[in-house]
Each structure stands twice: as C-alpha cells, then as structure tokens.
N, C-alpha and C positions, 0 to 999 in steps of 0.2 A: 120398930121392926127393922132389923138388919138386912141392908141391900146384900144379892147375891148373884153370881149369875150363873148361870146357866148352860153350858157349854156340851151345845144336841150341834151337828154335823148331820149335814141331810144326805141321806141314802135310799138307799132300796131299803121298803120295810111292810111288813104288813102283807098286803096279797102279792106286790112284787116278790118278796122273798120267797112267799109260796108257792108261786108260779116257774120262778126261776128249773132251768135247767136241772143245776145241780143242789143239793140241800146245803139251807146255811144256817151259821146261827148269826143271829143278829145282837151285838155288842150294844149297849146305852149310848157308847159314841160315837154310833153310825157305821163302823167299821165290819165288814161281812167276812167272814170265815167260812169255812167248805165244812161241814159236818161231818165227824169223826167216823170210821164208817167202824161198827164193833168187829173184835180179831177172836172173841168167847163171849158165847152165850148157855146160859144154864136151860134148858129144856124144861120146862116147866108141866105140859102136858102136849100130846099130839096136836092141836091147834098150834102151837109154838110153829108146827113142821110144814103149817098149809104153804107157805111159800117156798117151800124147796119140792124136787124131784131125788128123786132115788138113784143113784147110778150105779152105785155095788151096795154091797152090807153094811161097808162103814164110812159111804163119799156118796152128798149131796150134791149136788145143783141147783144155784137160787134161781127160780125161775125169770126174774126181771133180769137180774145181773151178769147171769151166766156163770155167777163168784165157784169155785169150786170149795165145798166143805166137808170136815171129816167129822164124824161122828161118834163119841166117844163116852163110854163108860167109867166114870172113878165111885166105887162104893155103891151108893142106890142109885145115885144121882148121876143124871148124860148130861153129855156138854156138846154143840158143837162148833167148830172150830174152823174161819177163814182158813186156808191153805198159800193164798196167795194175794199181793197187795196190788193197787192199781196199775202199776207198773208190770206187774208179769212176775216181782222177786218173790220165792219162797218167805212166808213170813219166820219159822224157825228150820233152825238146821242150815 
C-alpha cells in the first residue's frame, strides 16, 4: 500500500461555519471563502417570493437584507434580479 499524505489545514468548519456571521464555503484545505451572494434568479413559483416585500410593481426588498431587486418578465418565465452589490455599486449599467 502506497504512503500518502494528507494535506487538511485546520479551520473553521462544520457548526463554526454555520454559525459564522457571514456564509462561507468551506474548501478541502481549510481555506474559507464569503459565499457568492446570486445577482439572477429564475422565479420558480410564488414561495420563490416569501422572502422578499413588494415596494412597486417590478422592485422588491429582501426582507433580511434590505438587497433591493427588480423583477422581471422574458417570455413565460420571471426573473429577479439584485440591483446592487455590497458596496452600494449598481450591478449593470
């Protein structure tokens, strides 16, 4: 049997990661990353929408977040769509 080794970095993992403030993903070599927060999502059914508020006809509000999002029609299918990134910058345009 061929020696091998093993190269694990001890981090935060398991309920620490859970726990943490902000969401991460946790890498095989210990290494924590900030989880990607989505800029489109496809609406799948009104459940999709329980975590937002209404604020006109086509801009939501996450309700944890305060994220502002717009809400958008292509064909049959809604989308909606972060407006702006952590920072405060317009995501397009």
């Amino acid at each position: 049997m061929p020696d091998f080794k093993l190269d694990f970095e001890q981090s935060a993992s398991g309920l620490d990661a859970f726990f943490a403030s902000e969401p991460a993903v946790i890498s095989p070599h210990g290494t924590k990353t900030a989880a990607a927060k989505p800029v489109r999502m496809k609406v799948g059914s009104i459940a999709d929408l329980s975590g937002f508020a209404r604020a006109s006809s086509d801009t939501l509000v996450h309700k944890s977040t305060n994220d502002l999002w717009a809400l958008k029609q292509e064909g049959q299918n809604y989308y909606i769509e972060r407006l702006f990134n952590d920072t405060g910058s317009p995501l397009k345009g």
